[in-house]
Structure formats: C-alpha cells, structure tokens
DRENZAPA-925109 format. One line per 8 residues: number of its first residue (from 1); their letters; for each residue y, z, x of N, C-alpha, C. Coordinates in steps of 0.2 Angstrom, whole numbers. Layout:
<nodes>
NUM	A	Y/Z/X/Y/Z/X/Y/Z/X ~ ...
</nodes>
This chain:
<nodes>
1	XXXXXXXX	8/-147/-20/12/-141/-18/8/-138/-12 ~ 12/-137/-8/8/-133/-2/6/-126/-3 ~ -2/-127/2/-2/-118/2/4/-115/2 ~ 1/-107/0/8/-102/3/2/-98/8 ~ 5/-94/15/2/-93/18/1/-85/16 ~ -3/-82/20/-3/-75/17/2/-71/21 ~ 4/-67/20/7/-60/25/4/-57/28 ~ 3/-56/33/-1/-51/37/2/-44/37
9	XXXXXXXX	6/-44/38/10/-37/37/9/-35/33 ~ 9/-37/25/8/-34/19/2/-35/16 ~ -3/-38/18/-10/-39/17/-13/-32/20 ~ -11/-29/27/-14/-23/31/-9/-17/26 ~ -5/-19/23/-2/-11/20/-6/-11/12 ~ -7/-17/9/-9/-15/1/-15/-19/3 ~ -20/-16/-3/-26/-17/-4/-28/-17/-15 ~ -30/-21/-14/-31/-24/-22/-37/-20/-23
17	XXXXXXXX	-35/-16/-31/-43/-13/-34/-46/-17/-37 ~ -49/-15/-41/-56/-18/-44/-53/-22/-52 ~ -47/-17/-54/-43/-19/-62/-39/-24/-60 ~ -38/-26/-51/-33/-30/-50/-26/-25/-47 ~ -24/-22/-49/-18/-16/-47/-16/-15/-41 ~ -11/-14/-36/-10/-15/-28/-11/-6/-27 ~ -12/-6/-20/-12/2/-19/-9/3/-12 ~ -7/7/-9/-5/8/-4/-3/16/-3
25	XXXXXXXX	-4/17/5/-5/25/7/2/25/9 ~ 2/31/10/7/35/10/11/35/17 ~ 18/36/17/20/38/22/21/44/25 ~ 21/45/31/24/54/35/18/56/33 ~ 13/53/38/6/53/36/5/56/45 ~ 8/52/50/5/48/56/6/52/64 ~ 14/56/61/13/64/68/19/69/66 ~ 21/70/68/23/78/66/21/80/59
33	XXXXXXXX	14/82/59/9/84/56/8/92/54 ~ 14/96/61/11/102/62/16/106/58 ~ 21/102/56/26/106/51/25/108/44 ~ 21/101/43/20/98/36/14/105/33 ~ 15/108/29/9/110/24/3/108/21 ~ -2/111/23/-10/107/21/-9/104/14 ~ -7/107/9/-3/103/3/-3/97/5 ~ 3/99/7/8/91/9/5/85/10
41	XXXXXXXX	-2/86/17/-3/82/19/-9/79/17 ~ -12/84/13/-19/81/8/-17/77/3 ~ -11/78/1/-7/75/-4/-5/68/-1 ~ -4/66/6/-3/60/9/-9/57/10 ~ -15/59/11/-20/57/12/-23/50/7 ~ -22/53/2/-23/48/-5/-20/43/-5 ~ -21/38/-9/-17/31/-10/-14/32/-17 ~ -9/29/-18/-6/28/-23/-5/20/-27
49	XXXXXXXX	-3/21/-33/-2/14/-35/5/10/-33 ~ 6/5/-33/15/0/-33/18/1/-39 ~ 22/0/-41/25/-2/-46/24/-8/-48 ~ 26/-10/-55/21/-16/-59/28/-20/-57 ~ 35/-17/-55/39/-21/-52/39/-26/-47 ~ 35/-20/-42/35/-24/-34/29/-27/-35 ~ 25/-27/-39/17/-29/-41/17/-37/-39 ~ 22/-39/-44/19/-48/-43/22/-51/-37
57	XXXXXXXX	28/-49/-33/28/-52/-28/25/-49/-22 ~ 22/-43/-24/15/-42/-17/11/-46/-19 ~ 9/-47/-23/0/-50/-26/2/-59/-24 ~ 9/-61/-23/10/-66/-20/10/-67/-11 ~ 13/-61/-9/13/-60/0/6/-58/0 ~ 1/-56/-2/-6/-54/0/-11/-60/1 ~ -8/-64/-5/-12/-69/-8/-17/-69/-12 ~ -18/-67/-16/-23/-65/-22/-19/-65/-29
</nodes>
C-alpha cells in the first residue's frame, strides 16, 4: 500500500497533544477585533478540542 501523503492545510490548523486528542484555534480571531469584547476575544485566544467525530479523519489528513 502506498504512503498517504500529509495535508498541509490541515496539518497547519490542528496540532496533536500529548493524550493524542486534536486541537485547533479558534476562528473571528484575525481583524475586526475592535468590536468584539475583551471576553470575546480572550475566549478566542485558547484552543479548543475537535470532536471525537472529526477526530479520526484529521489524525488521517495530518498523519499521525
């Protein structure tokens, strides 16, 4: 069987922790900033997890 090659695109959005789980930041992160509430935006600053849905075929597009 052939390698599968990696994503690039989906490699640079999700990053794998330590227990294995995918994470990815957040959107409405990047400009009209000055609207948005310091809440809001602290709140976007953090990463969050994927869903254990979308899980196994990112951990396939990433390759790991």
């Amino acid at each position: 069987m052939p390698k599968v090659k990696t994503r690039k695109s989906a490699a640079k959005r999700f990053r794998k922790t330590g227990t294995g789980k995918l994470k990815h930041g957040h959107t409405g992160a990047r400009h009209l900033l000055t609207r948005k509430s310091k809440d809001r935006k602290r709140r976007l600053r953090t990463g969050t997890l994927i869903s254990k849905a979308m899980s196994k075929r990112t951990k396939v597009m990433i390759g790991s």
